[in-house]
C-alpha positions in Angstrom: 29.3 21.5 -24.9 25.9 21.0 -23.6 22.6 21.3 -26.5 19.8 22.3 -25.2 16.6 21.3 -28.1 13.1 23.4 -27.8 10.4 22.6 -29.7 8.5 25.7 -31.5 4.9 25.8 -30.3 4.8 22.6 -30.0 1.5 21.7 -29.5 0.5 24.1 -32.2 2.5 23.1 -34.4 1.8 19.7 -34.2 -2.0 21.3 -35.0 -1.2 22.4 -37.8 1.1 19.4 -39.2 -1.8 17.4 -38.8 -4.2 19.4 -40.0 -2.8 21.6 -43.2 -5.8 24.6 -43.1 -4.6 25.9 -39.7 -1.4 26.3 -41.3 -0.1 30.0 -41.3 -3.1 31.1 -38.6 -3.2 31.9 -35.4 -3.8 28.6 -33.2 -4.4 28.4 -29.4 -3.9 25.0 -27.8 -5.3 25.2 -24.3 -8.9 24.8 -21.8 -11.8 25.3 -23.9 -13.6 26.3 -20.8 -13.9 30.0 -19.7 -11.6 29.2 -16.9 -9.1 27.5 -19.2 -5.4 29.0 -20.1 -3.5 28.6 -23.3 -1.0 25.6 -23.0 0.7 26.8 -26.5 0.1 29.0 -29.5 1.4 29.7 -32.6 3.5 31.5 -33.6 1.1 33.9 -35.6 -1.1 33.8 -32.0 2.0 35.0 -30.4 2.0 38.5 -32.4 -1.0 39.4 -31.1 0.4 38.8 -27.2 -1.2 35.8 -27.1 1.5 33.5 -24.8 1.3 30.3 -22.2 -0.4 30.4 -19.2 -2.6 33.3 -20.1 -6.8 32.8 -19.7 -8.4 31.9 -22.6 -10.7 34.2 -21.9 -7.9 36.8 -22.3 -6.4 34.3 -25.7 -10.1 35.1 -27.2 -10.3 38.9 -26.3 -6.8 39.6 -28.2 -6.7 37.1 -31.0 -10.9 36.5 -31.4 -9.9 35.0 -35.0 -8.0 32.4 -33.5 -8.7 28.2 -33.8 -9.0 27.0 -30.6 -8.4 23.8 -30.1 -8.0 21.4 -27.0 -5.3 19.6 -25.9 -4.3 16.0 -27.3 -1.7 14.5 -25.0 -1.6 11.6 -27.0 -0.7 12.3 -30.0 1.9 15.3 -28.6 3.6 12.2 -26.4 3.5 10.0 -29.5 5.5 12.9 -31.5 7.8 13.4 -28.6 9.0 10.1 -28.2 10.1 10.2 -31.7 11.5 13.2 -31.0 13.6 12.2 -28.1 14.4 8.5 -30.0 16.4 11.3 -32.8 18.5 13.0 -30.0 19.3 9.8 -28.7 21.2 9.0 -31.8 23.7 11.3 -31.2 24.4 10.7 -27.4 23.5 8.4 -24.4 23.4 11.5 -22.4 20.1 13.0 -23.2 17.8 14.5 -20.3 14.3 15.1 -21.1 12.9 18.1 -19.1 9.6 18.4 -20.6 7.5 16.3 -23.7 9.0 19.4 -25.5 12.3 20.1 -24.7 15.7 18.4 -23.7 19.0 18.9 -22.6 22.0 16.7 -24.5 26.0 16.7 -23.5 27.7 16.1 -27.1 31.4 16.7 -25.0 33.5 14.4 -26.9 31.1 13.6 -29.6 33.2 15.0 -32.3 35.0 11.9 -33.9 31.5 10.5 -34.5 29.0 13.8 -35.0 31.6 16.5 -36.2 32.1 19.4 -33.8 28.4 20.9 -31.4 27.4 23.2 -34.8 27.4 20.3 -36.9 25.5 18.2 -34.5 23.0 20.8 -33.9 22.1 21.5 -37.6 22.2 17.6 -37.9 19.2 17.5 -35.2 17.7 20.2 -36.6 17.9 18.4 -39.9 16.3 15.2 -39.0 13.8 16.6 -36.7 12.3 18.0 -39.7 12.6 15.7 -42.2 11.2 12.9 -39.5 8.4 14.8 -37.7 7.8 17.9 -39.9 8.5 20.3 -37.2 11.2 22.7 -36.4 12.8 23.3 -32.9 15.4 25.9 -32.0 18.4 24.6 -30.5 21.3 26.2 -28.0 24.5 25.4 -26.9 27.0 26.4 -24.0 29.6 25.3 -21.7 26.7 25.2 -18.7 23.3 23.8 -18.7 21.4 27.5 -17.8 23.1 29.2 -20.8 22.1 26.4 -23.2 18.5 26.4 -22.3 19.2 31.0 -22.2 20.8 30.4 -26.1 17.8 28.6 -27.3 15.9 31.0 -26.5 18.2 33.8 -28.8 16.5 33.0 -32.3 12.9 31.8 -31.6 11.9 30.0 -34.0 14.2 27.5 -35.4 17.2 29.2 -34.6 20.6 28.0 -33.6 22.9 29.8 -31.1 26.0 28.8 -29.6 27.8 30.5 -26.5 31.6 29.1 -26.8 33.7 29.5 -23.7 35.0 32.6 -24.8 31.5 34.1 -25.0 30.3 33.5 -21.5 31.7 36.3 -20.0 30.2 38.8 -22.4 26.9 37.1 -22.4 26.5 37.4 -18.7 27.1 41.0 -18.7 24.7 41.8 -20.6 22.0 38.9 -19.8 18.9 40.4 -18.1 18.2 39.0 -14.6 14.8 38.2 -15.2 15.8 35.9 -18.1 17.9 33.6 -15.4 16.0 30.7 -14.7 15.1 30.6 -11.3 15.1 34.8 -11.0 10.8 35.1 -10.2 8.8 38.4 -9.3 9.7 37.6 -5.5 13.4 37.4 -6.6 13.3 40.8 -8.5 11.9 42.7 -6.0 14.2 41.8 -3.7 17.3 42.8 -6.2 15.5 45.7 -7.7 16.7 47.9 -5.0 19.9 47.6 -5.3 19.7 48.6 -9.2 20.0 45.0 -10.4 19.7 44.7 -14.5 21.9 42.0 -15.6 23.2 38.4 -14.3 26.8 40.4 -13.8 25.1 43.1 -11.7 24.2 40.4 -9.2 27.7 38.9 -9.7 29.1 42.2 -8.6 27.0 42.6 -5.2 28.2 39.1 -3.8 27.6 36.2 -2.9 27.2 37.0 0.9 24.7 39.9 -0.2 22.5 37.7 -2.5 22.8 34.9 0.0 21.0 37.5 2.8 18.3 38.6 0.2 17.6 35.5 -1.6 18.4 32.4 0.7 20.0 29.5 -0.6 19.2 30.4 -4.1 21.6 33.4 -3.9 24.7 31.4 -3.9 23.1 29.9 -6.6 22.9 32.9 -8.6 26.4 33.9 -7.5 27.6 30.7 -9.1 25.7 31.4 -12.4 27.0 35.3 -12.8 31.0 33.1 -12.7 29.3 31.3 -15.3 29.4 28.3 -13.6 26.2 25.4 -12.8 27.5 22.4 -12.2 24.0 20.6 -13.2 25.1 17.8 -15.0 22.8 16.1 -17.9 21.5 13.5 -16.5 19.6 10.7 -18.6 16.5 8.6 -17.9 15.6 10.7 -14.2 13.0 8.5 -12.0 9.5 10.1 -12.4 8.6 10.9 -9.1 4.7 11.2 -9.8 2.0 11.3 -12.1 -1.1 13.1 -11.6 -4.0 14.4 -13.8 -5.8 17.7 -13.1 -8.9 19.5 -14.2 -10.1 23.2 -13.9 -13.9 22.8 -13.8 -15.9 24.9 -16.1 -18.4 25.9 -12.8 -17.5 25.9 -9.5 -19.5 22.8 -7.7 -19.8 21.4 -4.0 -21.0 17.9 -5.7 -19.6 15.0 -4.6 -21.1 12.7 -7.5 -19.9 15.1 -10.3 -16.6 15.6 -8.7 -16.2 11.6 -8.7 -17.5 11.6 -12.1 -14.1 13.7 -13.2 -11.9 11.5 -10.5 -12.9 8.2 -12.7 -11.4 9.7 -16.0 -8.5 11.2 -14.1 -7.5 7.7 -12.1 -8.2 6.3 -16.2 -5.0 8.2 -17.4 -3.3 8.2 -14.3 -3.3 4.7 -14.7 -2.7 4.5 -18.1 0.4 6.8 -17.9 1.5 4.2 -14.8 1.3 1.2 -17.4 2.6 2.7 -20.3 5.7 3.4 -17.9 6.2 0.4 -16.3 5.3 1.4 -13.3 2.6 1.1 -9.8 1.9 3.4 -7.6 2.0 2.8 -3.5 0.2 6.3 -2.9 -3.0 7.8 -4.2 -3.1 11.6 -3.6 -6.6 13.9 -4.1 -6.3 17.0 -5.2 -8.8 20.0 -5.0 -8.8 23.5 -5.4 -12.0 25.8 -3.7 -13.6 28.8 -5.2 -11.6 31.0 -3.3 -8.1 29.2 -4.8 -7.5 27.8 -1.5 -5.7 24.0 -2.2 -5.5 21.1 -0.3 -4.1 17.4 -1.2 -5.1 14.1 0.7 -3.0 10.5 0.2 -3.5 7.5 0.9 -1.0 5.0 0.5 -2.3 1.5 -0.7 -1.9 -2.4 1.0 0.2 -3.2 -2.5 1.5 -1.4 -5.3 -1.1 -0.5 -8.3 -1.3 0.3 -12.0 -5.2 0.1 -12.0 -7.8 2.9 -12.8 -10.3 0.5 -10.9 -8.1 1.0 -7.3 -6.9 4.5 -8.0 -10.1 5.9 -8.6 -11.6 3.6 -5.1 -9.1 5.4 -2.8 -9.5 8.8 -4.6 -13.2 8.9 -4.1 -12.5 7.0 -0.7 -10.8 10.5 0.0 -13.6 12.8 -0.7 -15.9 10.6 1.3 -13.3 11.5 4.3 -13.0 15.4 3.4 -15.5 17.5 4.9 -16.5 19.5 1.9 -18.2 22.8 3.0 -17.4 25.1 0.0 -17.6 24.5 -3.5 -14.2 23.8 -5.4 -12.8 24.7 -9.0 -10.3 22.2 -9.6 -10.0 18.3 -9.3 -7.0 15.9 -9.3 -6.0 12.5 -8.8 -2.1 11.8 -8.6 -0.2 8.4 -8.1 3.5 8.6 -6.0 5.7 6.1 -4.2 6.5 4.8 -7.6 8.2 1.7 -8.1 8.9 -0.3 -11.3 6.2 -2.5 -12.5 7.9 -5.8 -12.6 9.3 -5.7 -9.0 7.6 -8.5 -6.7 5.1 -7.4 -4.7 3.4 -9.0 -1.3 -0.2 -9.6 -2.7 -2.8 -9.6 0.1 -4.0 -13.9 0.5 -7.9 -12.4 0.8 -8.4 -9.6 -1.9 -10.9 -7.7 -1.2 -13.6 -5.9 -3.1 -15.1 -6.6 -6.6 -12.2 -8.7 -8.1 -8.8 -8.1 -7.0 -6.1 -6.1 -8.1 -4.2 -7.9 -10.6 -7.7 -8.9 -12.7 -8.6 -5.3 -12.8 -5.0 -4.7 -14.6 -5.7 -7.2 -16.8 -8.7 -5.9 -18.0 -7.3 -2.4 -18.4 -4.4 -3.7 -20.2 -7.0 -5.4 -22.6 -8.2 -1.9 -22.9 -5.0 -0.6 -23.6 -4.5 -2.8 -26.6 -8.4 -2.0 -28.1 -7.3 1.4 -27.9 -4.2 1.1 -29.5 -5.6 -0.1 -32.6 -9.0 1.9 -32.7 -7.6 5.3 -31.1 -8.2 6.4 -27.6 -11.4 6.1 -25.8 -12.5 3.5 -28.3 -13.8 1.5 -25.2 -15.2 3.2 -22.4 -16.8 2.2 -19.2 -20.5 0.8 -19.6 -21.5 3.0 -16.3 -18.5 6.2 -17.6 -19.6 9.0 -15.7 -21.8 7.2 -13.4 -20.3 7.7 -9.4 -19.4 3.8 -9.1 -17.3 1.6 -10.9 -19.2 -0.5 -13.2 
């Protein structure tokens, strides 16, 4: 049996844990910009048809008595690690998918938890009593109808799909509620009448192969009820990035490297709290007409500074011929390696101060901030184009 644990509103509801007057309204977590889009709202929000990803502009026209409030990543990774520290109680086998939600394999946890129900309601249990926030939780033989079951009893509901069950569940499960089915998908299978995860089932493999690609056999595999997607603990982050829809579109180089030095700040931050440097720095931008490019640059050694990410950022947009204006900015660290792995350190650093001071001082930071809250400390020159 494999859990699958989803946080209700999470962000929202972390809102209004913290602060007991937004409890019972309708809150909006999200850009505070008119180009931003609602990250999570409440439940109350959500009556209104208020839901993730929409523009705020949009959030405010439909709910105009909403709180909006922006995003504190913090504090939401802060509850989420508790979070994930309670599912880890009950099995080494828990796979984090999102600061919200995780997947758990409880197969043969019985002699120690009591049989998947019991283990669910027990989550459910200490979740609240630890955090003060509910989550739904779902359970199935296969990882795509645990995440589906979740989903059943929004909020803090519990569904379990025994063996048994699977069959009649796919017969009836719409195909747009499959992850992976998108609006390119559906059109593709709307022709040939396609309504539930058994209708595609029924056409074949071979036929969903031809329409969809790869994914098709994919899907055929899901309408036997079968994903062999194993949970899988502790995956390698791959990346970390930071982005930023602006609140006017600009074509200037100094404001854009004004937002790149805050960005490479929690890029870096994220890399040190992780244990981890980065070998390649990537730029991101987005122009006004929603046109994206990316530009890397991989590094002489391994970092974990703000002070070098933000250098070879900015060294990018020196390099890019910028002609139109753009709407979005980002800085992303990859090549990711642990931070405690030797590294070949160059015998001449270069620039003001090498490497390894710049960490020092950041990780000085780190520890101001820790105790005072964050952005105690900031840069004497923050928001100035250079490095002070």
């Amino acid at each position: 049996m494999i859990l699958h644990i989803d946080m209700d509103a999470f962000y929202a509801a972390v809102e209004q844990l913290d602060d007991p007057s937004l409890r019972g309204r309708c809150v909006i977590v999200g850009g505070t910009s008119g180009r931003g889009v609602v990250a999570t709202a409440s439940y109350e929000a959500r009556r209104f048809g208020v839901h993730s990803a929409m523009p705020i502009f949009e959030a405010r026209r439909r709910c105009p008595q909403a709180v909006f409030i922006k995003p504190r990543r913090e504090r939401y990774q802060a509850v989420s690690r508790r979070i994930m520290a309670i599912l880890e109680r009950f099995t080494p086998l828990v796979e984090p998918v999102s600061i919200d939600e995780a997947y758990l394999d409880v197969t043969g946890c019985e002699r120690i938890g009591g049989p998947p129900a019991q283990i669910a309601r027990c989550i459910k249990a200490l979740i609240l009593e630890e955090t003060g926030l509910t989550c739904s939780v779902g359970g199935a033989p296969v990882k795509f109808l645990a995440k589906i079951a979740s989903e059943m009893q929004k909020p803090d509901g519990l569904t379990l799909i025994e063996g048994p069950e699977v069959a009649a569940v796919i017969e009836r499960l719409p195909i747009e509620r499959v992850p992976g089915v998108g609006p390119a998908a559906l059109a593709r299978l709307a022709p040939r009448g396609i309504k539930t995860l058994a209708d595609a089932g029924r056409l074949g493999e071979a036929a969903l192969e031809r329409r969809l690609g790869k994914f098709g056999r994919r899907l055929a595999a899901l309408a036997r009820g079968e994903d062999p997607s194993p949970v899988t603990p502790h995956s390698e982050t791959k990346s970390i990035s930071a982005e930023v829809t602006l609140a006017r579109d600009t074509a200037d180089p100094g404001e854009m490297k004004k937002i790149l030095l805050d960005q490479a700040e929690d890029v870096a931050r994220q890399l040190r709290h992780q244990g981890l440097r980065a070998r390649t720095v990537v730029l991101k931008l987005k122009h006004d007409d929603f046109r994206q490019l990316t530009r890397s640059r991989t590094l002489e050694a391994p970092t974990q500074s703000a002070h070098t990410l933000f250098g070879a950022a900015a060294a990018l947009l020196d390099a890019y011929r910028l002609r139109q204006p753009v709407r979005l900015v980002g800085v992303g660290a990859a090549n990711l390696v642990p931070a405690n792995r030797p590294v070949q350190t160059a015998l001449f650093p270069t620039g003001r101060g090498a490497d390894g001071a710049w960490e020092k001082v950041e990780r000085a930071l780190d520890a101001i901030e820790a105790r005072f809250g964050p952005r105690a400390v900031r840069r004497a020159g923050q928001g100035d184009v250079e490095l002070p």
